[in-house]
N, C-alpha and C positions, 0 to 999 in steps of 0.2 A: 311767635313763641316769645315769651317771656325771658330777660337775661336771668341763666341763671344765680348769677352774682344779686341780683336786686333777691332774686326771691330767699337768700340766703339772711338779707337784713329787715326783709320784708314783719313787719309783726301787727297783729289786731290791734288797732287803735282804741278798742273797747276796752284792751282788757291791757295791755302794757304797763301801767301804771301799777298794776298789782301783784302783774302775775307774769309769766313769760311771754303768751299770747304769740304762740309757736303756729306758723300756718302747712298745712300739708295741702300739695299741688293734687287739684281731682278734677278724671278727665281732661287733662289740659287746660282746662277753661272756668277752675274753682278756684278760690283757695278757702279751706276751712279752716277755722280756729278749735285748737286743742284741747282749749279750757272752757270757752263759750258755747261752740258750736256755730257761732254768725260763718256764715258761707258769701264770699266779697265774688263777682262777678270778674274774669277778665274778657274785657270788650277791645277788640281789634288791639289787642296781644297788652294791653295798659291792664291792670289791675285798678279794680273803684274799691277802692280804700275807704270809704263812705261808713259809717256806723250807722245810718239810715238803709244803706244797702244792705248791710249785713243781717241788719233786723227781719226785711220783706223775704229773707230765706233760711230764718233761725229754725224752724220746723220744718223745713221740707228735707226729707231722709235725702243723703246723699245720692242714694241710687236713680232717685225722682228728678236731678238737678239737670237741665234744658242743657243741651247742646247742639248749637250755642247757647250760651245766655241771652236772653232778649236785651236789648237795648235799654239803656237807662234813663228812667224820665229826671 
């Protein structure tokens, strides 16, 4: 499980610079962004903060999102 406290300051690295880039926790094991839609992976309870990561699940509907997350290459 993720600290809550981190996921409170947690924000999209895409989109920070412009915008809020506010993340909401899905399935336990997401975190999406508000304004983008990039969906970041947490893998063994770490969040991949990665904007390449965010990209390979900008389309995939929430609902669709693997749990777990597959591993990151």
């Amino acid at each position: 499980m993720v600290n809550p406290d981190l996921l409170e300051i947690l924000r999209c690295p895409n989109c920070v610079r412009e915008k809020e880039g506010l993340l909401d926790l899905v399935k336990e094991s997401w975190l999406v962004c508000r304004d983008c839609g990039r969906k970041y992976p947490i893998v063994e309870d770490i969040p991949v903060m990665l904007i390449e990561e965010g990209d390979k699940w900008v389309e995939t509907a929430v609902d669709a999102l693997p749990v777990p997350p597959p591993p990151v290459q």
